[in-house]
VEXZA-761243 format. One record per residue (C-alpha): x, y, z. Coordinates in steps of 0.25 Angstrom, whole numbers, plus 5000, padded with zeros to 4 digits. Each point is the difference from the previous one (the first is absolute). Layout:
BEGIN
<pt><X>X</X><Y>Y</Y><Z>Z</Z></pt>
...
This chain:
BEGIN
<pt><X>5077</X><Y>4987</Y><Z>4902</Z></pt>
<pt><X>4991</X><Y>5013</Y><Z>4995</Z></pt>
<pt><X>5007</X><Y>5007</Y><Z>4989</Z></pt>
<pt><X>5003</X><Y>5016</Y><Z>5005</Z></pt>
<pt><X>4999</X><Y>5011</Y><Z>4989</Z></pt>
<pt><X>5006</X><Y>5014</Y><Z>5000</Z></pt>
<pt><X>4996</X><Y>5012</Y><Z>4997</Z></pt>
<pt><X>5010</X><Y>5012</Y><Z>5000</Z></pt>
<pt><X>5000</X><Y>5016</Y><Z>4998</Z></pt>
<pt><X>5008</X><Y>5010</Y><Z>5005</Z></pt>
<pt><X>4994</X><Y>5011</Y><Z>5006</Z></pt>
<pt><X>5003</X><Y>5013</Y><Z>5006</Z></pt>
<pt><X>5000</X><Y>5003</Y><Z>5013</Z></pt>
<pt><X>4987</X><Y>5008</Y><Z>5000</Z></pt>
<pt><X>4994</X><Y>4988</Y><Z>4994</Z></pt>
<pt><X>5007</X><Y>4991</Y><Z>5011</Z></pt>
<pt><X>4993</X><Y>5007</Y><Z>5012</Z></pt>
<pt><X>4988</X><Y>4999</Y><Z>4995</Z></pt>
<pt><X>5001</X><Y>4985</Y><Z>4995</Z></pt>
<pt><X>5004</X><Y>4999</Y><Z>5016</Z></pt>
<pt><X>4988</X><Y>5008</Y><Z>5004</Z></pt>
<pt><X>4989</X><Y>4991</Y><Z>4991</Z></pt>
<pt><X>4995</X><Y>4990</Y><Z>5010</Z></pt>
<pt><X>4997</X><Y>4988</Y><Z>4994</Z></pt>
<pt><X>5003</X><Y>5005</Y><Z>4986</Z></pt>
<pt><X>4998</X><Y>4987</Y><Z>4992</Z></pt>
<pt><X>4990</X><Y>4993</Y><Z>5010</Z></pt>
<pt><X>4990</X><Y>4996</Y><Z>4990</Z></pt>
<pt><X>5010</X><Y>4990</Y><Z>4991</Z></pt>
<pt><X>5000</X><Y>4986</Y><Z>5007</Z></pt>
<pt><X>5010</X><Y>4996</Y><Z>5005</Z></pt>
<pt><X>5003</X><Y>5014</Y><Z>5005</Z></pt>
<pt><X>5012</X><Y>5004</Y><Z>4993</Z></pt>
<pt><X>5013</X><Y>5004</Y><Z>5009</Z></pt>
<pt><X>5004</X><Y>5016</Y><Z>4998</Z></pt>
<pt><X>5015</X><Y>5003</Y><Z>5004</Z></pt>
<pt><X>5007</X><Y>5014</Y><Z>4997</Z></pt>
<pt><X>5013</X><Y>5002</Y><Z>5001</Z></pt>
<pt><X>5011</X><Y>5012</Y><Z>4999</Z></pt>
<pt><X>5009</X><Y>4996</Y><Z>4987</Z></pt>
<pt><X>5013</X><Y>5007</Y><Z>5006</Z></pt>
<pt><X>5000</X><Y>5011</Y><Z>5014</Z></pt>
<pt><X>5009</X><Y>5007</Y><Z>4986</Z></pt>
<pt><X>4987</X><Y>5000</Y><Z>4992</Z></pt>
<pt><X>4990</X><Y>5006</Y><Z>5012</Z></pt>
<pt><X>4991</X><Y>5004</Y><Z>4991</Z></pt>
<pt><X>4999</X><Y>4985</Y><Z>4991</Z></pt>
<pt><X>4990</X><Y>4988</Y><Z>5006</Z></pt>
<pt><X>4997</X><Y>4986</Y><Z>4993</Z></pt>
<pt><X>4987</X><Y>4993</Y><Z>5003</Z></pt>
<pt><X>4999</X><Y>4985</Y><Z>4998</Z></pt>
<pt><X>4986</X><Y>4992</Y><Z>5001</Z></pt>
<pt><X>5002</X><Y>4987</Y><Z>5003</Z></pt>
<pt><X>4989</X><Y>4990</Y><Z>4997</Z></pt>
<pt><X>4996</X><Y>4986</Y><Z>5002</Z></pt>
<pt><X>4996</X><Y>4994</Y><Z>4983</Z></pt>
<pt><X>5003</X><Y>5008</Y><Z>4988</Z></pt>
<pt><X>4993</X><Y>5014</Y><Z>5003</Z></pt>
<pt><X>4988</X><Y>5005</Y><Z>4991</Z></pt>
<pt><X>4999</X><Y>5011</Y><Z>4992</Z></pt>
<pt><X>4991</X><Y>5008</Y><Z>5010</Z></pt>
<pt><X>5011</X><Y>4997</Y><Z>5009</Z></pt>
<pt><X>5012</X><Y>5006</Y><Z>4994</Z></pt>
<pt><X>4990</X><Y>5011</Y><Z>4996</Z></pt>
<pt><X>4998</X><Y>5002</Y><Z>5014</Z></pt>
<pt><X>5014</X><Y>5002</Y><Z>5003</Z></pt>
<pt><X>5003</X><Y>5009</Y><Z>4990</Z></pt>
<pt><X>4989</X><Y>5009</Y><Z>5005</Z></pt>
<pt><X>5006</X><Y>4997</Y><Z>5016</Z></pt>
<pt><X>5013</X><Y>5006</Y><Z>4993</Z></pt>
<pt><X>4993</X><Y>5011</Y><Z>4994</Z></pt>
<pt><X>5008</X><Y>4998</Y><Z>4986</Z></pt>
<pt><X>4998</X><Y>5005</Y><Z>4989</Z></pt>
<pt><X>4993</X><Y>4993</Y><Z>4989</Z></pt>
<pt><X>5011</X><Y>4996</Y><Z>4992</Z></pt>
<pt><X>5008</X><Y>4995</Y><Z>5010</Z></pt>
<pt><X>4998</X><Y>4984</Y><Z>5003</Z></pt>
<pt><X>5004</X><Y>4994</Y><Z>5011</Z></pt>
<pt><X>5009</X><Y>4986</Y><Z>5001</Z></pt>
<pt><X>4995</X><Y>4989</Y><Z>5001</Z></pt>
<pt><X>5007</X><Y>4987</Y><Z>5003</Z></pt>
<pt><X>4999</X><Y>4987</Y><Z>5007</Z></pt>
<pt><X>5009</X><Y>4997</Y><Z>5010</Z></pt>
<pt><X>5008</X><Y>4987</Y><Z>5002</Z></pt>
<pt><X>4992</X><Y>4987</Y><Z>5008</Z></pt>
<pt><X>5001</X><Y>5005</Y><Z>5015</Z></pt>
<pt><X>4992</X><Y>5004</Y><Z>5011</Z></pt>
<pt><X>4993</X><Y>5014</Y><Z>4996</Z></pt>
<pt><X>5000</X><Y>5007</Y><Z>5009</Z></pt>
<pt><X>5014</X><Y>4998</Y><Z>5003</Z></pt>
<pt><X>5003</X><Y>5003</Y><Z>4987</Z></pt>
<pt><X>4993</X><Y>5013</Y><Z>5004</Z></pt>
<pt><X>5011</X><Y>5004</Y><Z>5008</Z></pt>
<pt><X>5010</X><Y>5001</Y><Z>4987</Z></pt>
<pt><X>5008</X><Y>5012</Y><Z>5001</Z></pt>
<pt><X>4996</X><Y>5003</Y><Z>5012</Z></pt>
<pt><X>5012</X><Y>5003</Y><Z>5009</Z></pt>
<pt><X>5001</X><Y>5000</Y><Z>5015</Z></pt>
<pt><X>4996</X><Y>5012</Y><Z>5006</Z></pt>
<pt><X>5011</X><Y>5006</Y><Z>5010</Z></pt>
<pt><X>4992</X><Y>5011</Y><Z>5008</Z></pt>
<pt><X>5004</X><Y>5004</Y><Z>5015</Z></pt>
<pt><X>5001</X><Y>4987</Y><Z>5010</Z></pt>
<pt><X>4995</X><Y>4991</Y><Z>4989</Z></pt>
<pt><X>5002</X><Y>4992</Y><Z>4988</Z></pt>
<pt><X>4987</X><Y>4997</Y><Z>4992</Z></pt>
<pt><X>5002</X><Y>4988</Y><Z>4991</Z></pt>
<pt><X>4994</X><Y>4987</Y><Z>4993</Z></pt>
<pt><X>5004</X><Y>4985</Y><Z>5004</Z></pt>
<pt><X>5010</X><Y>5000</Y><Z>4989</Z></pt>
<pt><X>5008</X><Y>5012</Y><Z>5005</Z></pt>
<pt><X>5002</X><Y>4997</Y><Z>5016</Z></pt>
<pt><X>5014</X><Y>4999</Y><Z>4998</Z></pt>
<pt><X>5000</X><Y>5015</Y><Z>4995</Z></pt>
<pt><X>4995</X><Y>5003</Y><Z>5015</Z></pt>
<pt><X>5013</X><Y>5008</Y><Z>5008</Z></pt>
<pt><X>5004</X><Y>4995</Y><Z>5013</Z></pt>
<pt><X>4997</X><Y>5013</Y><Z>5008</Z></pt>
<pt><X>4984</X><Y>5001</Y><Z>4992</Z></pt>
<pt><X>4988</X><Y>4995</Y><Z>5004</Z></pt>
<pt><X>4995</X><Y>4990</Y><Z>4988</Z></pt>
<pt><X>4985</X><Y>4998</Y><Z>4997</Z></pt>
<pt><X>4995</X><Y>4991</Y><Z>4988</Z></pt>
<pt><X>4988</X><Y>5006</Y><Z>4994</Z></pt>
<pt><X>4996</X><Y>4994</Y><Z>4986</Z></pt>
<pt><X>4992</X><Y>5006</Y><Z>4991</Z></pt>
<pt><X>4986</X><Y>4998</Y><Z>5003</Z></pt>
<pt><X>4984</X><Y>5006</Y><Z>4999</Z></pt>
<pt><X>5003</X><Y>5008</Y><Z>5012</Z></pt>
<pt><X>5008</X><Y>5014</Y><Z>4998</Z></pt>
<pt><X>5013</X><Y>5002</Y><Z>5008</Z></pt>
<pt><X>5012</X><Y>4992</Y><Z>4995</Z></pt>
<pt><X>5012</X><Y>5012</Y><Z>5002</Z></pt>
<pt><X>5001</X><Y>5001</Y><Z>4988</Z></pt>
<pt><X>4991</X><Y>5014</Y><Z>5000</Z></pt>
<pt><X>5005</X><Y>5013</Y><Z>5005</Z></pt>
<pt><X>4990</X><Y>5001</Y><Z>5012</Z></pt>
<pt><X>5003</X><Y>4987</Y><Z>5004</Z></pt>
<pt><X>5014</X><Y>5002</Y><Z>5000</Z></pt>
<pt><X>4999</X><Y>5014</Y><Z>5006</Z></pt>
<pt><X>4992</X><Y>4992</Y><Z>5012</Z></pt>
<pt><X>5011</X><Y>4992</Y><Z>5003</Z></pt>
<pt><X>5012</X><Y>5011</Y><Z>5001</Z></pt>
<pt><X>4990</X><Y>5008</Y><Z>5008</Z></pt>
<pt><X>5000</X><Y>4987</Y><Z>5009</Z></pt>
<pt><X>5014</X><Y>4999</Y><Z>5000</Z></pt>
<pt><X>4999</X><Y>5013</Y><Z>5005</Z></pt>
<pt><X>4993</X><Y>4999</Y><Z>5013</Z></pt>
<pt><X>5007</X><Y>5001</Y><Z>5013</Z></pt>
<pt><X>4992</X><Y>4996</Y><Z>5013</Z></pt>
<pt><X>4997</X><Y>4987</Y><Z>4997</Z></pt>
<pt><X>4981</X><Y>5000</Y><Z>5000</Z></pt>
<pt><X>4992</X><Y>4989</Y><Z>5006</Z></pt>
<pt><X>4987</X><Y>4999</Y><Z>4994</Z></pt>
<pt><X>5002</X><Y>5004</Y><Z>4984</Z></pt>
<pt><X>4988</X><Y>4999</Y><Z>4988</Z></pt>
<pt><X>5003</X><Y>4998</Y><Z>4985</Z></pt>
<pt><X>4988</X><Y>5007</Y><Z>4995</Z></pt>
<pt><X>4997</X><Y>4995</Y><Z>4984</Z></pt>
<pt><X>5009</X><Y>4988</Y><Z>5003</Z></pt>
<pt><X>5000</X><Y>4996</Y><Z>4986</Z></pt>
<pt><X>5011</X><Y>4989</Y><Z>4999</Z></pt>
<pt><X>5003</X><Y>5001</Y><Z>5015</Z></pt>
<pt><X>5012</X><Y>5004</Y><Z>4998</Z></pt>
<pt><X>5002</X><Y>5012</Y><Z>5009</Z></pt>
<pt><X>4994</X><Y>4992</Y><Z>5011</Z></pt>
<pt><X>5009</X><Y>4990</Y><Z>4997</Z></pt>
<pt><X>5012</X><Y>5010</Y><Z>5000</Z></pt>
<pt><X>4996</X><Y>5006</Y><Z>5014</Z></pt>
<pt><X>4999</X><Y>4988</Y><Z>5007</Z></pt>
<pt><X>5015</X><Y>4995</Y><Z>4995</Z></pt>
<pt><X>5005</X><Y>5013</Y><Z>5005</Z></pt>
<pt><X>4991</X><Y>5001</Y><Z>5014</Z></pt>
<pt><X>4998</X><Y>4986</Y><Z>5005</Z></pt>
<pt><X>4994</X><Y>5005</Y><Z>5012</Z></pt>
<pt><X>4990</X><Y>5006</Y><Z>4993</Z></pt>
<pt><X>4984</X><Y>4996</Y><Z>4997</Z></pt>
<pt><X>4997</X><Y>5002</Y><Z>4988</Z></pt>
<pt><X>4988</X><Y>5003</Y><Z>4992</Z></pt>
<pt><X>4997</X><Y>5000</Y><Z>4985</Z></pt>
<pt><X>4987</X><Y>5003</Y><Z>4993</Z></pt>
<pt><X>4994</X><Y>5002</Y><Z>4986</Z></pt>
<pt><X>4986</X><Y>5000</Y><Z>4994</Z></pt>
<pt><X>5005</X><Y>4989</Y><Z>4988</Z></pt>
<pt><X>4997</X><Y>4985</Y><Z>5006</Z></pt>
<pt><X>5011</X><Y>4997</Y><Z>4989</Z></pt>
<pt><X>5009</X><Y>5009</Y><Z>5005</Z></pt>
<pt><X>5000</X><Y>4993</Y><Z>5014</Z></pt>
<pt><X>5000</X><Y>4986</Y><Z>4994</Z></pt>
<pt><X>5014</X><Y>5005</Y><Z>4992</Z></pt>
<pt><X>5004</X><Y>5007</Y><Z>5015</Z></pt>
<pt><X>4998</X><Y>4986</Y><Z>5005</Z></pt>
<pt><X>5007</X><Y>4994</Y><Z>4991</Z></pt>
<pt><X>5013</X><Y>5009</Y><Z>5002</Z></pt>
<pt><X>5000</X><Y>5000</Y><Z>5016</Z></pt>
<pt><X>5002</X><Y>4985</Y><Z>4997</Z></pt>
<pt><X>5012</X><Y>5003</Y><Z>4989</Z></pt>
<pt><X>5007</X><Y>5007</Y><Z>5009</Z></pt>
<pt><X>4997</X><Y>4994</Y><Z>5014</Z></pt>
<pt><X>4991</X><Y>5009</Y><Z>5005</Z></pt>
<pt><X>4989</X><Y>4994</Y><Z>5011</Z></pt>
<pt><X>4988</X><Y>5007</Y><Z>4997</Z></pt>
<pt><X>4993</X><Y>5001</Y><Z>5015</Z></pt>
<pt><X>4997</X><Y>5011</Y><Z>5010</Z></pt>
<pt><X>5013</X><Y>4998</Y><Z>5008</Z></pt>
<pt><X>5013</X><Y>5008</Y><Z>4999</Z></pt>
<pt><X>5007</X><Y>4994</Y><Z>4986</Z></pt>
<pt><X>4988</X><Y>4997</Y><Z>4993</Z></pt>
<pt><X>4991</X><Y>5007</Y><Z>4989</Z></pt>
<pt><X>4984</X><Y>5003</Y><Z>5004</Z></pt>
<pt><X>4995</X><Y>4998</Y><Z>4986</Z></pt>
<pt><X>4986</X><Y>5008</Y><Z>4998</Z></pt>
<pt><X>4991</X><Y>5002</Y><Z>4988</Z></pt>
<pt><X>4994</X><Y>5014</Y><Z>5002</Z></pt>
<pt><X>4995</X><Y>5013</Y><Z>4994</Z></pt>
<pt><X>5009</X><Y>5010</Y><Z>5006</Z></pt>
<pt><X>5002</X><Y>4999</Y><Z>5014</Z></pt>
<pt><X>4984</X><Y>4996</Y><Z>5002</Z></pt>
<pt><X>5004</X><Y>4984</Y><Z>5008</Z></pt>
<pt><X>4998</X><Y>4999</Y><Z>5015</Z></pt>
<pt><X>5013</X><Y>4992</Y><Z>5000</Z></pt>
<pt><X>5009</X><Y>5014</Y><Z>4995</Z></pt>
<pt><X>4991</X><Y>5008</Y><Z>5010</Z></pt>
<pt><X>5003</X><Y>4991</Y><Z>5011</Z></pt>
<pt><X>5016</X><Y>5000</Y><Z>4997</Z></pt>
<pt><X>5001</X><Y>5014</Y><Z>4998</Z></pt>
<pt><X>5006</X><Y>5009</Y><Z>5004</Z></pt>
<pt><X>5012</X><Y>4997</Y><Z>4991</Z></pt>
<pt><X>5014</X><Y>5007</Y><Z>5001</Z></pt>
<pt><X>5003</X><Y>4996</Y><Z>4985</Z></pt>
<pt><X>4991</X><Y>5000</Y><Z>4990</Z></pt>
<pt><X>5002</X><Y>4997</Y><Z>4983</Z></pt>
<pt><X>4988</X><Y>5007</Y><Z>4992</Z></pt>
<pt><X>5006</X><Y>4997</Y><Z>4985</Z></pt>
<pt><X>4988</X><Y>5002</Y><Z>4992</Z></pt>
<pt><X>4995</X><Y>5013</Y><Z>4991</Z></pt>
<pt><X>4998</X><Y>5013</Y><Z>5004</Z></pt>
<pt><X>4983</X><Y>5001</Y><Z>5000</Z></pt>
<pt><X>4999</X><Y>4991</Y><Z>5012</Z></pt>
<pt><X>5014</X><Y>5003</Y><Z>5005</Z></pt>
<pt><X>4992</X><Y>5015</Y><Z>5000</Z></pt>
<pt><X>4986</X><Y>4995</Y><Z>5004</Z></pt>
<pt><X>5007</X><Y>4989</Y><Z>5012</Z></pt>
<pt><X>5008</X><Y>5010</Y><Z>5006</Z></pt>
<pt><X>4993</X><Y>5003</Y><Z>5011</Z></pt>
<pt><X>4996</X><Y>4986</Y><Z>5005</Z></pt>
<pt><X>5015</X><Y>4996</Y><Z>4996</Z></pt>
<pt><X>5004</X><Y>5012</Y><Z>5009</Z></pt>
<pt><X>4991</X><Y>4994</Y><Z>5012</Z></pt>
<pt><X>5009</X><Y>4988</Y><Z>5002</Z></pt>
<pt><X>5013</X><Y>5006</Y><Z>4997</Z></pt>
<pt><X>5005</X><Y>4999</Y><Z>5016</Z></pt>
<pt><X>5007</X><Y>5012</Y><Z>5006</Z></pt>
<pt><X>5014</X><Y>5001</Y><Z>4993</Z></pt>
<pt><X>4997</X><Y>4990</Y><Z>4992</Z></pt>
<pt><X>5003</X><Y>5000</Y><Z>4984</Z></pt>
<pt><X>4994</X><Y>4999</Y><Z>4988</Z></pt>
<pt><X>5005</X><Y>4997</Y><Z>4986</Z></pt>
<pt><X>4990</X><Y>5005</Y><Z>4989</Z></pt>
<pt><X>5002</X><Y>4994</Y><Z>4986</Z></pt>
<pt><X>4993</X><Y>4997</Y><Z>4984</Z></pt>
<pt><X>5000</X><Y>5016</Y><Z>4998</Z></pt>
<pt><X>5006</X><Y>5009</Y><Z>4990</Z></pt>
<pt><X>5008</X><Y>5012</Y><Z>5000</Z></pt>
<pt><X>4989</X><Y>5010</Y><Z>4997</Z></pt>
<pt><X>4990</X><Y>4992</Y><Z>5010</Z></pt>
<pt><X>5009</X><Y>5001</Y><Z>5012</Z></pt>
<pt><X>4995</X><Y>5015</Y><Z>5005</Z></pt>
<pt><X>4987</X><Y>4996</Y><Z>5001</Z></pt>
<pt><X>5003</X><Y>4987</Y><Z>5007</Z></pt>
<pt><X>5008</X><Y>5006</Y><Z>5010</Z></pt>
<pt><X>4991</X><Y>5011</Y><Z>5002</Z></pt>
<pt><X>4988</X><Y>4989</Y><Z>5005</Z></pt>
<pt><X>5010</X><Y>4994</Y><Z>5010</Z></pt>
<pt><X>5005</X><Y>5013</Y><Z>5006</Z></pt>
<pt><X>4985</X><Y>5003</Y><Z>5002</Z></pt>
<pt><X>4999</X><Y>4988</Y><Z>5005</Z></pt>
<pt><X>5009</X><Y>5006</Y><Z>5013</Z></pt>
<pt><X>5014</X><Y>4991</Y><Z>4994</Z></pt>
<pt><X>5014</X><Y>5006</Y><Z>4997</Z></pt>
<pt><X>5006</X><Y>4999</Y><Z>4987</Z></pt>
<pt><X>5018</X><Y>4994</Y><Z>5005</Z></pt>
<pt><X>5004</X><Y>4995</Y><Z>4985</Z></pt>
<pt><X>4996</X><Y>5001</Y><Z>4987</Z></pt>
<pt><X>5008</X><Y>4991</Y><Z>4988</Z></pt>
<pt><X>4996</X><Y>5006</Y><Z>4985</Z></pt>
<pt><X>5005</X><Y>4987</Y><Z>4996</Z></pt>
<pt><X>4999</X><Y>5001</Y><Z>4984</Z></pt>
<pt><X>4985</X><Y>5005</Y><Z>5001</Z></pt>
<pt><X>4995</X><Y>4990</Y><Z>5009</Z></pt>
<pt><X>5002</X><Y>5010</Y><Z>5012</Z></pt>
<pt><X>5001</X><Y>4993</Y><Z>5016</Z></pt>
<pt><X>4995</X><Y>5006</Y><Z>5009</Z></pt>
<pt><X>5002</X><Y>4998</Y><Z>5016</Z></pt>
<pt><X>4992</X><Y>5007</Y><Z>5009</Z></pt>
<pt><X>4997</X><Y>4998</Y><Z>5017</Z></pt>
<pt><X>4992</X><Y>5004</Y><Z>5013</Z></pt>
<pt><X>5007</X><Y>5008</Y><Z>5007</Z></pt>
<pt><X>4990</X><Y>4999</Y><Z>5011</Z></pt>
């Protein structure tokens, strides 16, 4: 059994977005560190906690790291602790709770029984891939699914991450193909991992996940699916901005959109690319300064 170190901050909100935003912060320490931010309280909106958790007592260049990640100041040390003989990364998970947005309940192995009869449950540990609910976009994703009415037959998670919106949309739309991509091999293993967690086929057929490790939408396989009549584009607002128009190419006619991973003060320009781009804006959620955007073809 490894032993599984943590190393914990609070942060501010500010702070949190941006630690969300750093792809790969800690890549360079081996075994890569797992980053996890959460909300303290929805009373304390402004209040975040980032914990580290580590395989083996973490260096000093490691905890240095993190303090720089936080952005602290230098006389505040973060805590460090080890963590009792478990698994650890599911000891990862600590202090997260379920996650309760829309249709769905997001939630760890341990927590299955917090699932309410009337949600949808999907089992996303933490993990190398980003995508567990547990972030505003994710979470935002998933109440702007809830939300769709006619249900789509051909969908793509764009920046699949965890899989976990691809998951999603196919407990809700059976009948639908689905496709997921994302340039990280890694983050397809982890997608692979999670079709099988929650008894998701991965295939070409209705019911099943189309895993596919690409740069944006540049794979024969997503070409030759689309057009798509849903499609999930949680990433950041530079390729959000710079894929809008081949996004846009394989939206079908009346089709929707859900565009994620931006911040307040980016959304105007992000929508502005897609209404360029010839689709129409039909909802916008602020949610908390991680805005949701839902856009369509009308022709």
């Amino acid at each position: 059994m490894k032993d599984c170190w943590k190393i914990s901050l609070p942060v501010a909100k500010a702070d949190a977005d941006r630690i969300v935003q750093s792809e790969n912060a800690l890549s360079a320490f081996e075994p890569v560190p797992v980053v996890v931010v959460t909300e303290i309280s929805p009373e304390r909106p402004n209040d975040y906690r980032l914990d580290v958790f580590v395989e083996n007592e973490p260096s000093a260049t490691l905890v240095a790291a993190v303090r720089t990640l936080a952005g602290v100041h230098a006389g505040e040390n973060p805590l460090v602790e080890k963590l009792p003989d478990d698994d650890w990364v599911t000891m990862s998970q600590a202090g997260l709770d379920p996650v309760h947005a829309g249709r769905f309940t997001v939630h760890v192995a341990a927590d299955r029984d917090q699932v309410p009869k009337e949600n949808i449950g999907l089992q996303i540990e933490a993990s190398r891939a980003f995508g567990t609910g547990h972030h505003a976009t994710t979470a935002g994703c998933l109440r702007a699914l809830s939300n769709v009415k006619e249900p789509p037959q051909n969908i793509l998670d764009l920046g699949t991450g965890t899989g976990l919106l691809a998951i999603a949309a196919t407990k809700l739309f059976p009948a639908a193909r689905v496709a997921a991509s994302d340039i990280d091999p890694v983050s397809i293993e982890v997608g692979r991992e999670n079709l099988d967690v929650n008894a998701v086929r991965e295939g070409d057929d209705a019911g099943s996940v189309k895993l596919v490790v690409a740069d944006g939408l540049d794979d024969e396989n997503l070409a030759r699916r689309a057009p798509y009549d849903l499609i999930f584009a949680n990433i950041l607002a530079g390729p959000l901005i710079d894929m809008s128009g081949s996004i846009a190419g394989v939206l079908a006619p009346g089709g929707s959109l859900i565009l994620a991973g931006l911040l307040t003060d980016q959304a105007g320009d992000v929508l502005a690319a897609y209404e360029k781009a010839g689709l129409t804006p039909t909802d916008h959620d602020p949610n908390r300064g991680w805005p949701i955007l839902v856009m369509t073809r009308i022709s």
